[in-house]
C-alpha positions in Angstrom: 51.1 101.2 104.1 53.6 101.8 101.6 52.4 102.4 97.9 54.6 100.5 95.7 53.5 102.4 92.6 56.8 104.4 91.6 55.6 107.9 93.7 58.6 109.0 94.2 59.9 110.3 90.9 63.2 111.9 90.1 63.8 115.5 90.5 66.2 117.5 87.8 68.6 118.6 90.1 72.2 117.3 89.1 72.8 114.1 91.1 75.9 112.1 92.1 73.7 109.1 92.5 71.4 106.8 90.0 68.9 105.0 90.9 68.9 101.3 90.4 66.2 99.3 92.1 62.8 99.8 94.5 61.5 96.9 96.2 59.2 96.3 99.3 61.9 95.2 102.2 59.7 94.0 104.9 61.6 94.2 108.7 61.0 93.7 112.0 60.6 97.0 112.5 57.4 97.4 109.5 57.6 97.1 105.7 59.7 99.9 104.0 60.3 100.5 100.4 63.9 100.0 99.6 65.4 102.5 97.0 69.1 101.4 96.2 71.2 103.9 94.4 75.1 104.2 92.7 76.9 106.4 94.2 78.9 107.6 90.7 80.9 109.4 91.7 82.8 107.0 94.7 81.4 103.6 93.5 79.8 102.9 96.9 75.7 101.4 97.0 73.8 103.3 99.0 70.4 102.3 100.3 67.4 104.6 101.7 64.3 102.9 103.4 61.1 104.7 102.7 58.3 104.5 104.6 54.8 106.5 104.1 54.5 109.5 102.1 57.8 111.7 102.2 57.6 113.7 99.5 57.8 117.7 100.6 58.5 118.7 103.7 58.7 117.6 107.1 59.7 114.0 107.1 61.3 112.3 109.8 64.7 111.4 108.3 67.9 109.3 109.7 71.4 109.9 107.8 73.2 106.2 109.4 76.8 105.9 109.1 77.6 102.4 108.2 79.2 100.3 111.1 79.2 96.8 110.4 80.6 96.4 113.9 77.8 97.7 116.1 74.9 97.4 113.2 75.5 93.7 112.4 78.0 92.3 115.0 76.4 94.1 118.4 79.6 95.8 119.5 79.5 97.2 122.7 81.7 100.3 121.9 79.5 102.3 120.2 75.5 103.1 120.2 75.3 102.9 116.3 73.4 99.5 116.7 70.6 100.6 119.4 70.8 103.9 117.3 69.9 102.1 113.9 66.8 100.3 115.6 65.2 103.3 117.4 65.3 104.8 114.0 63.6 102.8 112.5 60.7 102.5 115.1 60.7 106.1 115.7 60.1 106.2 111.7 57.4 103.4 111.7 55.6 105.1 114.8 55.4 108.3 112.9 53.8 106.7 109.7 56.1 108.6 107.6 59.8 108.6 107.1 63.3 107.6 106.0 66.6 106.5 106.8 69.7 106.7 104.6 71.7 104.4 105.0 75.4 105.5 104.2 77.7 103.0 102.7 81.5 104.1 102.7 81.2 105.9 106.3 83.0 102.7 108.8 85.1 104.5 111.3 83.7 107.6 110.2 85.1 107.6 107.0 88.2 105.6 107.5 87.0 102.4 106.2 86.5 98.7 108.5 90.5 97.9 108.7 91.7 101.4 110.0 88.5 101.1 112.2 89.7 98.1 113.9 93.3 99.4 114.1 92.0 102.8 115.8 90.2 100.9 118.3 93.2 98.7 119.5 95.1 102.3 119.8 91.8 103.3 122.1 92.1 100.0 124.0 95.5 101.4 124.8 94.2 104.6 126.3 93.3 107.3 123.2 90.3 108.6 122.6 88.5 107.8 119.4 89.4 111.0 117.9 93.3 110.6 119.0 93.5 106.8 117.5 92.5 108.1 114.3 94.9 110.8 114.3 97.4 108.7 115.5 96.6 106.3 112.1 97.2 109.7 110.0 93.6 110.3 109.1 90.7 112.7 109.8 89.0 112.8 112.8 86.2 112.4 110.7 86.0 112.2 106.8 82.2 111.8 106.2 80.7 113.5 103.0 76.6 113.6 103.1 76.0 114.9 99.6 75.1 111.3 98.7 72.2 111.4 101.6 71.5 114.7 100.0 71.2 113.9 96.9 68.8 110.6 97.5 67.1 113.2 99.2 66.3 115.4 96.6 65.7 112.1 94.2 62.9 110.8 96.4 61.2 114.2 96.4 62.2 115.2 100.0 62.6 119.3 100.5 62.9 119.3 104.3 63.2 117.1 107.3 62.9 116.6 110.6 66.8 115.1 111.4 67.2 112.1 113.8 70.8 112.9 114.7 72.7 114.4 117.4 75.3 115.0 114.7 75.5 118.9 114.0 77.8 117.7 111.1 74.9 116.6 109.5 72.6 119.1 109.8 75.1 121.8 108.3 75.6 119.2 105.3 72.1 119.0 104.4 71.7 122.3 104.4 74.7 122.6 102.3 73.2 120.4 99.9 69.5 122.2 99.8 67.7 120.4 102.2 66.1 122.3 105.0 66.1 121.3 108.2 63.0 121.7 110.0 64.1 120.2 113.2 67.1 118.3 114.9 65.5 116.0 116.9 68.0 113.9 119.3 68.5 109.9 119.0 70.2 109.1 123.0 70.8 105.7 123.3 71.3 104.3 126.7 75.1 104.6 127.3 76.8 101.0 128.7 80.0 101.0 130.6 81.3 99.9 127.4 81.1 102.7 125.3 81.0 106.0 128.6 84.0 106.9 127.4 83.2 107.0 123.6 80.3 108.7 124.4 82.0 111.4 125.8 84.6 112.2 123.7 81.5 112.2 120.5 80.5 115.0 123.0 83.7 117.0 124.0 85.3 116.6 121.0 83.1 116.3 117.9 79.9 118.4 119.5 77.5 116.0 119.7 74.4 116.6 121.5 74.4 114.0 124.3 72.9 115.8 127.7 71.7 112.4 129.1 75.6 111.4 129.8 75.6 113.8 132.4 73.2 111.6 134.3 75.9 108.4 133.2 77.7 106.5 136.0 81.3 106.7 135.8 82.7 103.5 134.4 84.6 100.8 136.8 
């Protein structure tokens, strides 16, 4: 159960972020405490969903790019929905845990309208990395001191990171949060999404082993 007394303080580190509001958010997943922040210095609200005791070291933790596409819509062409869920059971099943969810990050940093344009340009043969090339902008434009930050506010030192995202790792570390472990997130590739998969692999080093057992797609 979550104690909803205010346990997790603020540290004195210098922050980006300000804390603005802690409620009890209860899912269909378990009942979290829901910490939503400021992001000062880019305007974006940022949410983290607490649940258990985090503070110190060791906590299971999830940095989740925003994708209002596969997170709310159930698109097919990426795993970030499936990804999002087992999260947040992998968190409850722990008993201790929390996922940062990262406002600002659609299309990997490009925002929802340049998403949807990069993936008509990959519905005409590129790869995800080529369409957003192709648009003029980064392959991927992601910055995680936010997570870090909310990190260090709720009193988390080190984690254990739910990510196949090397990216991420080297980020929190960046930011003075150990990682303890990477520990991988596969969601079950569709025939949909094979070739997305694979290019996350080959061309942004994602840790995806289980596509090697992935049909080829028709």
């Amino acid at each position: 159960m979550i104690d909803m007394d205010d346990a997790y303080h603020k540290s004195d580190r210098s922050s980006d972020v300000e804390r603005v509001a802690s409620v009890r958010l209860s899912t269909e997943h378990g009942d979290f405490l829901a910490v939503g922040y400021l992001d000062r210095a880019r305007g974006d609200e940022q949410i983290a969903l607490i649940y258990g005791d985090v503070e110190g070291s060791g906590a299971l933790t999830r940095l989740h790019s925003e994708y209002l596409t596969g997170d709310t819509l159930g698109s097919k062409h990426c795993e970030c929905g499936d990804q999002l869920s087992a999260a947040l059971r992998a968190i409850v099943s722990e008993g201790r845990g929390v996922l940062v969810y990262l406002r600002g990050h659609e299309g990997r940093g490009i925002g929802l309208l340049a998403k949807l344009q990069a993936m008509q340009l990959q519905a005409e043969g590129l790869d995800t990395v080529e369409a957003n090339l192709a648009l003029g902008l980064p392959a991927d434009s992601r910055d995680y001191k936010v997570a870090a930050d909310i990190l260090h506010d709720i009193g988390v030192r080190s984690v254990r990171l739910l990510s196949n995202n090397p990216r991420k790792r080297a980020a929190l570390l960046q930011h003075g949060i150990e990682v303890t472990e990477q520990v991988s997130l596969l969601a079950s590739p569709r025939e949909e999404n094979i070739f997305y998969l694979r290019t996350k692999r080959e061309r942004l080093g994602h840790h995806l082993p289980h596509l090697d057992r992935a049909p080829e797609p028709s």
